[in-house]
C-alpha positions in Angstrom: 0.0 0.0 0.0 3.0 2.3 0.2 2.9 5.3 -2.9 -1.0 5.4 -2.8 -2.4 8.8 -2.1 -5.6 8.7 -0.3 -7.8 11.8 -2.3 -9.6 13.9 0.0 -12.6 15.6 -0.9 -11.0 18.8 -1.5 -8.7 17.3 -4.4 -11.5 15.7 -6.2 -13.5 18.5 -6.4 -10.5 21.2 -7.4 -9.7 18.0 -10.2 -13.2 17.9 -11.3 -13.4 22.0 -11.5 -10.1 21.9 -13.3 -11.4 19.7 -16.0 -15.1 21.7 -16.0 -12.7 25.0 -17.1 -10.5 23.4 -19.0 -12.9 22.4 -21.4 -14.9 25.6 -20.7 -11.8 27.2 -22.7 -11.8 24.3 -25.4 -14.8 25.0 -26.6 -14.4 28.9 -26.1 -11.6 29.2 -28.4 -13.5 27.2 -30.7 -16.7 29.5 -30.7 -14.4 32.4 -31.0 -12.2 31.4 -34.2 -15.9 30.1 -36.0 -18.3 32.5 -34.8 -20.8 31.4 -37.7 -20.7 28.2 -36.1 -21.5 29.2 -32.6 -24.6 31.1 -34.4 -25.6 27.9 -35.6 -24.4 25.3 -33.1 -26.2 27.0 -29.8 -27.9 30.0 -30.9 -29.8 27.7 -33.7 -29.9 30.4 -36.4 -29.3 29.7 -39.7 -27.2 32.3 -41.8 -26.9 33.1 -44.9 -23.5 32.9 -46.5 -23.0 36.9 -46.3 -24.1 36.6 -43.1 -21.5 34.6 -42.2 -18.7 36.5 -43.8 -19.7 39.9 -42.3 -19.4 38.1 -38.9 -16.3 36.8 -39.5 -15.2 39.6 -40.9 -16.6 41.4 -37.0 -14.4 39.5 -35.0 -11.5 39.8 -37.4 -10.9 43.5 -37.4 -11.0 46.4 -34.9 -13.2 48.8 -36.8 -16.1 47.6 -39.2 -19.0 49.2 -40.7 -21.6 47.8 -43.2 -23.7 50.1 -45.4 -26.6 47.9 -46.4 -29.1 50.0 -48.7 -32.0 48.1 -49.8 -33.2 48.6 -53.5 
């Protein structure tokens, strides 16, 4: 029994927290590289294809600005 480590309660939950956030930023740095996706994926709405680019296009650069005129 020497070299095994009894686990308190403590440990198990910090473990089980650590995991919870670790893949809290898995799938956060997914969402934010596809932002189309997380429109689709959690959000459920279905874009068009220029939809899509103009939100990509949002979270690419630091200053954007459509003009949409309609006719």
């Amino acid at each position: 029994m020497a070299g095994k480590t009894v686990k308190t309660d403590k440990d198990i939950e910090r473990e089980q927290s650590e995991r919870i956030m670790n893949g809290v930023a898995i799938w956060c740095s997914y969402y934010r590289a596809n932002p189309h996706r997380f429109c689709l994926e959690y959000l459920n709405i279905h874009l068009k294809l220029f939809q899509k680019i103009l939100i990509c296009m949002m979270f690419v650069s630091t200053h954007f600005m459509y003009v949409a005129s309609r006719g």
